[in-house]
C-alpha positions as CSV (number, residue, x, y, z in Angstrom):
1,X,-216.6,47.7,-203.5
2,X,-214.7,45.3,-206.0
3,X,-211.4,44.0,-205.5
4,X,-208.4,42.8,-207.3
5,X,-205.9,40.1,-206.3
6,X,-202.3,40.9,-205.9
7,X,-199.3,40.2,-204.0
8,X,-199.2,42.5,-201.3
9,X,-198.7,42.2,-197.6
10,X,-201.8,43.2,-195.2
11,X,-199.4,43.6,-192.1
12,X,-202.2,46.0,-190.4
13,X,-205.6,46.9,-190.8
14,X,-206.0,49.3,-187.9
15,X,-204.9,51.9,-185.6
16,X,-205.1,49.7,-182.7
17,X,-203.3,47.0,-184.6
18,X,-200.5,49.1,-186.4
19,X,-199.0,50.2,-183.6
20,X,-197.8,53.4,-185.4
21,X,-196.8,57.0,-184.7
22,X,-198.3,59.8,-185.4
23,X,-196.6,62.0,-188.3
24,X,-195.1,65.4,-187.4
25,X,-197.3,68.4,-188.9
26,X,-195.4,70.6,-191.6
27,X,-196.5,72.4,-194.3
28,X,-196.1,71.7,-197.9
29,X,-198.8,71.8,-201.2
30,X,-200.0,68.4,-201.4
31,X,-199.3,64.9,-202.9
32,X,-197.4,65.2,-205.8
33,X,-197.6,64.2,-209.5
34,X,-196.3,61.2,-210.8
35,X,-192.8,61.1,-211.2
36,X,-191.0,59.6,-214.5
37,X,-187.4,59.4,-211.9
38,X,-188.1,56.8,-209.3
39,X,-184.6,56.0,-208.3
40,X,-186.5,53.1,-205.7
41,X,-187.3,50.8,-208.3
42,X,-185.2,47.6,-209.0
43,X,-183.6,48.1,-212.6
44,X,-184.3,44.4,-213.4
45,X,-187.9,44.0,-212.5
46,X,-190.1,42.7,-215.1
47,X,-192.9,45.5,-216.8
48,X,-195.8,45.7,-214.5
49,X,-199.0,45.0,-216.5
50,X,-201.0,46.5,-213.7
51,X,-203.0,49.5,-215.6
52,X,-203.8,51.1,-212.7
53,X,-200.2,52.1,-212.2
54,X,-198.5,54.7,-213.7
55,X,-196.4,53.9,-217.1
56,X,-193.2,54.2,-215.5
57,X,-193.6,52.0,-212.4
58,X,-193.1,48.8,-212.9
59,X,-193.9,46.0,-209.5
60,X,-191.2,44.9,-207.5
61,X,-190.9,41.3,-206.1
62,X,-192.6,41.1,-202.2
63,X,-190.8,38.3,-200.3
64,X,-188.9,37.6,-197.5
65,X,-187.3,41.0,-195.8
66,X,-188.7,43.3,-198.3
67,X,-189.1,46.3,-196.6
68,X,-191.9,48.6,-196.8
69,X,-194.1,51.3,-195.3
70,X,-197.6,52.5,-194.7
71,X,-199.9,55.4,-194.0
72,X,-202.6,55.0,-192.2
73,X,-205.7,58.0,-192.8
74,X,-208.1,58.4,-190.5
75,X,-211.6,59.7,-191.1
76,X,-213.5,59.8,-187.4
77,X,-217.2,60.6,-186.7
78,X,-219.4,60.7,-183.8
79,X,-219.6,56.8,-184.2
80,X,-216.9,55.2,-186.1
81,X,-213.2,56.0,-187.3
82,X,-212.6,54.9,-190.7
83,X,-209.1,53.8,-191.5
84,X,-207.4,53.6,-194.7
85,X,-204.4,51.8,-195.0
86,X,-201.8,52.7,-197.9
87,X,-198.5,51.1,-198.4
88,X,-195.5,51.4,-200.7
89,X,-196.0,47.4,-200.6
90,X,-194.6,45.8,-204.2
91,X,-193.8,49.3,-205.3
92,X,-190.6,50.1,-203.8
93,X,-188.5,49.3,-200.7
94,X,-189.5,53.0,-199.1
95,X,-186.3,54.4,-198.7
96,X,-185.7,56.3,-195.8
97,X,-185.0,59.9,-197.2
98,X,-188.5,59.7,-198.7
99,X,-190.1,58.8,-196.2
100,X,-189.2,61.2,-194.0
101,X,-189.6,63.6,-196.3
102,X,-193.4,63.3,-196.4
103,X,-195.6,65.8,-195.6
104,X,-198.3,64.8,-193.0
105,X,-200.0,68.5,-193.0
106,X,-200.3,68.0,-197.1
107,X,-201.2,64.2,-197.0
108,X,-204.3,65.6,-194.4
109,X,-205.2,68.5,-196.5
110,X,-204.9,66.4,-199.6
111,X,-207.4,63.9,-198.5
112,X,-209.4,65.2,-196.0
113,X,-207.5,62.4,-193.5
114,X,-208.0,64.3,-189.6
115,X,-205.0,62.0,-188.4
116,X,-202.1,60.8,-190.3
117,X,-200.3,57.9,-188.7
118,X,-196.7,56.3,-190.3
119,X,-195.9,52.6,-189.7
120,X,-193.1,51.9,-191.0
121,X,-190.3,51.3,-191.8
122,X,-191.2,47.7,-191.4
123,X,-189.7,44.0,-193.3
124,X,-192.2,41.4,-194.3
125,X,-191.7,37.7,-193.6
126,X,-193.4,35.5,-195.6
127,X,-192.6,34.3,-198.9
128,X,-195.6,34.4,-200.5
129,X,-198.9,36.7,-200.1
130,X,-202.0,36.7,-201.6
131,X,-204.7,39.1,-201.2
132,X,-207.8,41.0,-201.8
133,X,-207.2,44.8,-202.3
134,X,-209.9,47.9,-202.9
135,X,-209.9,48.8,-206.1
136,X,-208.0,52.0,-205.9
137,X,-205.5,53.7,-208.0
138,X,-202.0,54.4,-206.7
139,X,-201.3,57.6,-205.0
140,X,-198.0,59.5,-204.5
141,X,-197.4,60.9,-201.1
142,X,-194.4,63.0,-201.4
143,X,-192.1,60.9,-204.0
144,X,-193.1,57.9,-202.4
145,X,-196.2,55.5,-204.5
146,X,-198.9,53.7,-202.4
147,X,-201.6,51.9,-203.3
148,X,-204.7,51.7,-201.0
149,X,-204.6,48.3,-199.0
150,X,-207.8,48.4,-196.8
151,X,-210.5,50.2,-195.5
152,X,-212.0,49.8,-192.5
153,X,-214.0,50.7,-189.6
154,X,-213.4,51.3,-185.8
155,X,-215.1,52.0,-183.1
156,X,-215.1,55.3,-182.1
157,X,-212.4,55.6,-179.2
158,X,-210.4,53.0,-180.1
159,X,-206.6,53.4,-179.5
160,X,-203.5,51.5,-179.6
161,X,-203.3,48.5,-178.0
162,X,-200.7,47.7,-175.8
163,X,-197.9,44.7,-176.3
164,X,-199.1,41.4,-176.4
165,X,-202.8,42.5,-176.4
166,X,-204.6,40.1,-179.2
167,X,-206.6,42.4,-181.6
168,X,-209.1,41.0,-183.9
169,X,-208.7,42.9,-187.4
170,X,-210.9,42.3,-190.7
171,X,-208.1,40.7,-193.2
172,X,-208.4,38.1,-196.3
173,X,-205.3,37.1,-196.8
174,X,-203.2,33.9,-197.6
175,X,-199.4,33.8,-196.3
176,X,-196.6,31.0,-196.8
177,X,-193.7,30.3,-195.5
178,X,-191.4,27.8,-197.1
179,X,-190.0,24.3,-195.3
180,X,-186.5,25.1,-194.2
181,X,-187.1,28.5,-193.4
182,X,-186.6,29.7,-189.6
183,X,-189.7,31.5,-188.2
184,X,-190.0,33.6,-184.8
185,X,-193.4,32.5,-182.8
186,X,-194.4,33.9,-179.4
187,X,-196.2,30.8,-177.8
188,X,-199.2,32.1,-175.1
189,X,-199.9,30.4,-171.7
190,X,-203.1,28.9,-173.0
191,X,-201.2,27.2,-175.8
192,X,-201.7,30.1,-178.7
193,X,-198.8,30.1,-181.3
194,X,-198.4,33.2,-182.9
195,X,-196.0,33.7,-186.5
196,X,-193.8,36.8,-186.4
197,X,-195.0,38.2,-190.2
198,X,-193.1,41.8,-190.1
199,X,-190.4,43.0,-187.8
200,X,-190.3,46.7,-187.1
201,X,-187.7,49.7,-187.7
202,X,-189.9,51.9,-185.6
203,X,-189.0,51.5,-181.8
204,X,-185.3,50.1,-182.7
205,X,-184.3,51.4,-186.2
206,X,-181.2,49.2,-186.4
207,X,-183.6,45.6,-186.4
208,X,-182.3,43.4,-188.4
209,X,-183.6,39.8,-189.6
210,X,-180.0,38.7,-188.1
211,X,-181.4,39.5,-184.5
212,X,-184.1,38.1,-184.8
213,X,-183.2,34.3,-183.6
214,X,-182.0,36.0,-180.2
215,X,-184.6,38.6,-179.9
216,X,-186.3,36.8,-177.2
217,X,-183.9,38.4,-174.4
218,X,-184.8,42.0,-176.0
219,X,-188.2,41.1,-174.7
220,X,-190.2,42.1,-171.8
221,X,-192.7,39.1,-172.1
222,X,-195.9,38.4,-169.9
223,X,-195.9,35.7,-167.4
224,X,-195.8,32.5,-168.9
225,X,-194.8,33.7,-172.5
226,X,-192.3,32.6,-174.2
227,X,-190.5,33.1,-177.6
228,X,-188.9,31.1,-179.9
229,X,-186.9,30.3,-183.5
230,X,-187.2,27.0,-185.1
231,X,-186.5,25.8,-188.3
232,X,-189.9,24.4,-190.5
233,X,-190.4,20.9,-191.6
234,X,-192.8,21.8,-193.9
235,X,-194.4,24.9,-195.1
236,X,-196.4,26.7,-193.0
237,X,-199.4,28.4,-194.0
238,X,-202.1,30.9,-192.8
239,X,-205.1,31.8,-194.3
240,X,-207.0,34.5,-192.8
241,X,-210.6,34.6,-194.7
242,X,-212.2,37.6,-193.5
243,X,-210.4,37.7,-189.5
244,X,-207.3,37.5,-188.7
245,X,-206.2,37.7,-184.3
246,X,-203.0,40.0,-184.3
247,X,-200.7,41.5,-181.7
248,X,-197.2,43.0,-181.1
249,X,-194.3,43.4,-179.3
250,X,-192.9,45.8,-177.3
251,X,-190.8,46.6,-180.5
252,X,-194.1,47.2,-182.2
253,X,-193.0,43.6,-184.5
254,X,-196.3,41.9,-185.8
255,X,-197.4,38.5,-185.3
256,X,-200.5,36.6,-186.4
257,X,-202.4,33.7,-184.1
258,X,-202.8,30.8,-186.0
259,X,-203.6,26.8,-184.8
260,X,-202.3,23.9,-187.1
261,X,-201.6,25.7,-189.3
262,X,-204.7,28.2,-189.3
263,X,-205.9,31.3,-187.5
């Protein structure tokens, strides 16, 4: 498979990682065709040059807070489920009418998928992402544009993991997070430090990134966990070249392990 580089966030790779919901059955046609009205888009972002998007879309910027949302499709067999992960990632801010208004019964019949699950809405962290994508055109589900962000394989059998259960999840990706910014880290018993990259609008839709410096007493953590907001001295970065180590919260907000600086 090739890939391209972009700037996208790869908050989840997996059922067991996303901690989604599954999407209502309904019944409507299908995914629709490209729309020339996408009221989502931000009026001053610069032309995409991406040719894999439609003319009238145009990127918009992913950085700290930008909301989002994904899809995840599932394709089980008697061995494996494979998982492909689409988000609205640098395309628009998924607004909520929209995405409520998607179909799950078309999205299945439209692409075979046997299980639709949403994950979203959810805000990304980071200020800067970097990483590998398939090299798939954008689809529209409903009004809403996603381009494919992964595909991957699972076990067959595997379900969602519950809070504070470290998953390991195939990812290439490169995040940063600027010096001066504050950053939410749940710190393990055995001395693991892992970054908050995405908060959650799924278990609480009223999250904000103003609760998250006290969101610690929201929390039902293990024995011998603890969470914490500090302010960085310098910027912190994870690279994640192939693996990445993942888990939530209770709130379903995602966190990645990292060590010095690492994964």
């Amino acid at each position: 498979m090739t890939t391209r580089t972009a700037f996208v966030a790869l908050s989840c790779l997996a059922i067991a990682s996303c901690g989604g919901r599954d999407a209502p059955p309904d019944a409507s046609t299908g995914i629709d065709a490209a729309s020339s009205d996408d009221a989502s888009r931000a009026d001053d972002a610069p032309p995409s040059t991406d040719a894999s998007l439609p003319d009238d879309v145009r990127r918009t910027p992913l950085g700290p807070d930008a909301r989002y949302c994904e899809l995840l499709l599932a394709y089980p067999s008697t061995s494996v489920v494979r998982v492909e992960v689409w988000g609205t990632q640098g395309l628009s801010d998924c607004p909520m009418a929209e995405w409520e208004a998607i179909d799950a019964t078309a999205v299945r019949a439209s692409t075979g998928a046997a299980l639709v699950i949403r994950n979203g809405p959810r805000h990304w962290l980071p200020d800067r992402t970097t990483a590998e994508l398939p090299d798939r055109s954008p689809m529209y589900f409903g009004a809403l544009l996603f381009q494919q962000l992964a595909s991957i394989e699972l076990p067959a059998g595997t379900t969602t993991s519950a809070p504070y259960t470290e998953r390991t999840i195939l990812r290439n990706a490169h995040f940063e997070i600027d010096a001066g910014r504050e950053v939410y880290e749940l710190l393990a018993p055995d001395g693991s430090i892992y970054v908050m990259q995405a908060y959650a609008q799924i278990v609480d839709p009223a999250l904000s990134s103003g609760d998250l410096p006290g969101l610690g007493t929201r929390l039902s953590l293990p024995v011998g966990w603890s969470y914490r907001a500090r302010t960085l001295d310098a910027t912190l970065v994870l690279d994640t070249p192939g693996m990445a180590t993942v888990l939530q919260d209770e709130l379903q907000n995602s966190y990645s392990r990292y060590v010095d600086g690492g994964p």
